[in-house]
C-alpha positions in Angstrom: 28.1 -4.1 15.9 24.5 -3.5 16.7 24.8 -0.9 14.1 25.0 -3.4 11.1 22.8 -4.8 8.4 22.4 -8.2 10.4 21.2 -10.0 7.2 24.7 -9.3 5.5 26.9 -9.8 8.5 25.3 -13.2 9.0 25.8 -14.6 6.1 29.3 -12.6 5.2 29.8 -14.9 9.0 28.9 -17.6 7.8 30.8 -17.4 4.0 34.0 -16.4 6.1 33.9 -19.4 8.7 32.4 -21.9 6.6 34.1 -21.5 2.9 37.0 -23.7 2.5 35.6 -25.9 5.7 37.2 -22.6 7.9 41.1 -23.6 6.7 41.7 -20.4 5.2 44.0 -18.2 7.2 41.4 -15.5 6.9 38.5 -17.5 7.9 36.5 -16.2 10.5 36.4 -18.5 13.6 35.4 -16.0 15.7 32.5 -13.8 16.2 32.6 -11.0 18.6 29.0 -9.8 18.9 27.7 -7.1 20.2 25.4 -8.0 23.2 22.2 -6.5 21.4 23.8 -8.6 18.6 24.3 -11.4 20.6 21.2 -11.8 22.4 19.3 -10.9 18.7 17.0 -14.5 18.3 16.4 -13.6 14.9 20.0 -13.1 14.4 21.1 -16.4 15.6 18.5 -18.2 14.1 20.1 -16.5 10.4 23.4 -17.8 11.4 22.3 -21.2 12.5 19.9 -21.3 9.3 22.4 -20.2 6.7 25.7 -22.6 7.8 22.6 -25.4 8.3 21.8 -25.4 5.0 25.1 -25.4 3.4 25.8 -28.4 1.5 28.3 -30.6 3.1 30.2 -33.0 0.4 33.0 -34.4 -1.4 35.1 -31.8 -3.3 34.5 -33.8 -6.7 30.5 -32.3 -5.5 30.1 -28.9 -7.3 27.0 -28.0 -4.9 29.2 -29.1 -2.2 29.8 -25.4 0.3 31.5 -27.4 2.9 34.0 -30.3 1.9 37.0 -32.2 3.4 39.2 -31.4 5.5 42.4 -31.9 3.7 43.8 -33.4 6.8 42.1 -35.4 9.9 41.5 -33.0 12.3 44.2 -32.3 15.2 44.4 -32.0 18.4 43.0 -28.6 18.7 40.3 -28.6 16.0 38.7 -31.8 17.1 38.1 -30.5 20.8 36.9 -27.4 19.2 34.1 -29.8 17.2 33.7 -32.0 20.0 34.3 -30.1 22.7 32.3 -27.9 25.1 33.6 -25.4 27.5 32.2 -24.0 30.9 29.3 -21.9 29.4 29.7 -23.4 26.0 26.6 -24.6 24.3 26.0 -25.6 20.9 24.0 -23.5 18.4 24.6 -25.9 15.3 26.4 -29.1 16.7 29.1 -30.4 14.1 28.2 -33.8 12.9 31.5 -36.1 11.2 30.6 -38.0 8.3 30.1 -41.8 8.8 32.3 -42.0 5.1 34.6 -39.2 5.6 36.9 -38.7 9.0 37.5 -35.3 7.1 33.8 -34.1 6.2 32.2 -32.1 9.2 29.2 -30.4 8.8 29.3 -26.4 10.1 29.2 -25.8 14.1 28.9 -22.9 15.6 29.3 -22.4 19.2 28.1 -19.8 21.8 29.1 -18.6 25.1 32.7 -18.0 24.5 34.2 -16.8 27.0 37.3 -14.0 27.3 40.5 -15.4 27.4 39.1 -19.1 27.1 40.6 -22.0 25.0 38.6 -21.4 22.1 39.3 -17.3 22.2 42.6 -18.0 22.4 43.3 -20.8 19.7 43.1 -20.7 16.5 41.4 -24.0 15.3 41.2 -23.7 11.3 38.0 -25.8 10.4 34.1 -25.6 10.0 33.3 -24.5 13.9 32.3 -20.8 14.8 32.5 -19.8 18.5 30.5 -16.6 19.3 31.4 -14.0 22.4 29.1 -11.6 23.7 30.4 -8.0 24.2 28.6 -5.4 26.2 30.1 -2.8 23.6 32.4 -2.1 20.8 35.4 -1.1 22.8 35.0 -4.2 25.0 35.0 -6.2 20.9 37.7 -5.0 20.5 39.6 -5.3 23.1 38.8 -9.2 23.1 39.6 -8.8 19.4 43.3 -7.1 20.2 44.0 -9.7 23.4 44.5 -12.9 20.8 48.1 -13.6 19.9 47.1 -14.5 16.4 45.6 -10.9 14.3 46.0 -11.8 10.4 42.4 -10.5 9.7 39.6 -8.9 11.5 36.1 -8.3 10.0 33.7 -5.2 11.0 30.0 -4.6 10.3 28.7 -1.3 10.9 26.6 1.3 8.9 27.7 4.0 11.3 31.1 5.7 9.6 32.2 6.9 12.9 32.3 3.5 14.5 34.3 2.3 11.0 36.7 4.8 12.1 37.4 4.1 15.3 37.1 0.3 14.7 39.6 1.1 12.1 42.3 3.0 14.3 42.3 0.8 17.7 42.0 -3.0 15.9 45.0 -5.2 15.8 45.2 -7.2 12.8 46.9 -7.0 9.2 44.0 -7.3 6.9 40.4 -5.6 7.9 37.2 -6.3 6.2 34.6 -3.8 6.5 30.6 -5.1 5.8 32.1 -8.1 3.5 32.8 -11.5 3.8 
């Protein structure tokens, strides 16, 4: 929300898309922003700056953020980091290793659009699409109109927006100003 510590929600973002190349079921592949969020420069250039300088590598690479895939990507996932949409641009384009069909760096997309392909699928590797939102009921109601809901992330520093974040989301796990 435009309510949040921006430094921490950007890179809690970017640890939640990005660790385990975005295969986690709990990664974050979705970021509803707020649009004072959204159209924040300085907050998009944190985002693109942090997943940019994670260290894409082999798993046997201890500095290595971002490794393999632990399958070639399918049919979803490789639209979804090759792939633009109407009013999809890229703010960090993925790049595929010339060595690896498995190692792709971090991309993050914006101008996702309600009810679009990538809103509506869940892709489960290293891409981030970000949706603007005029306000936090309109978040969450694009939060609540996936079919998928195992997690859902909020930062806020307003309690009262916690709260009611709390009692209309949709998902089984929520995380609250953490990764």
């Amino acid at each position: 929300s435009a309510m949040a510590d921006r430094e921490l929600a950007a890179a809690d973002l970017v640890k939640s898309a990005f660790g385990h190349s975005g295969q986690k079921c709990s990664a974050a592949s979705l970021g509803i922003l707020e649009a004072e969020v959204y159209d924040d420069k300085k907050f998009l250039q944190l985002l693109k700056d942090a997943a940019g300088s994670l260290k894409v590598g082999p798993a046997t690479d201890l500095a290595s953020k971002v490794t393999p895939l632990v399958q070639p990507p399918g049919k979803d996932l490789l639209r979804a980091l090759t792939q633009l949409d109407d009013g999809e641009s890229w703010l960090l384009e993925p790049k595929v290793s010339s060595e690896d069909p498995c190692l792709w760096s971090p991309g993050i997309k914006l101008g996702v659009s309600p009810h679009s392909r990538f809103h509506q699928t869940e892709c489960f590797g290293p891409v981030l699409g970000l949706m603007r939102a005029e306000n936090l009921e309109e978040a969450v109601n694009y939060q609540n109109s996936v079919k998928y809901g195992l997690t859902a992330g909020f930062h806020s520093l307003d309690e009262r927006e916690i709260k009611d974040w709390k009692q209309r989301v949709q998902a089984g796990n929520l995380y609250i100003n953490r990764g």
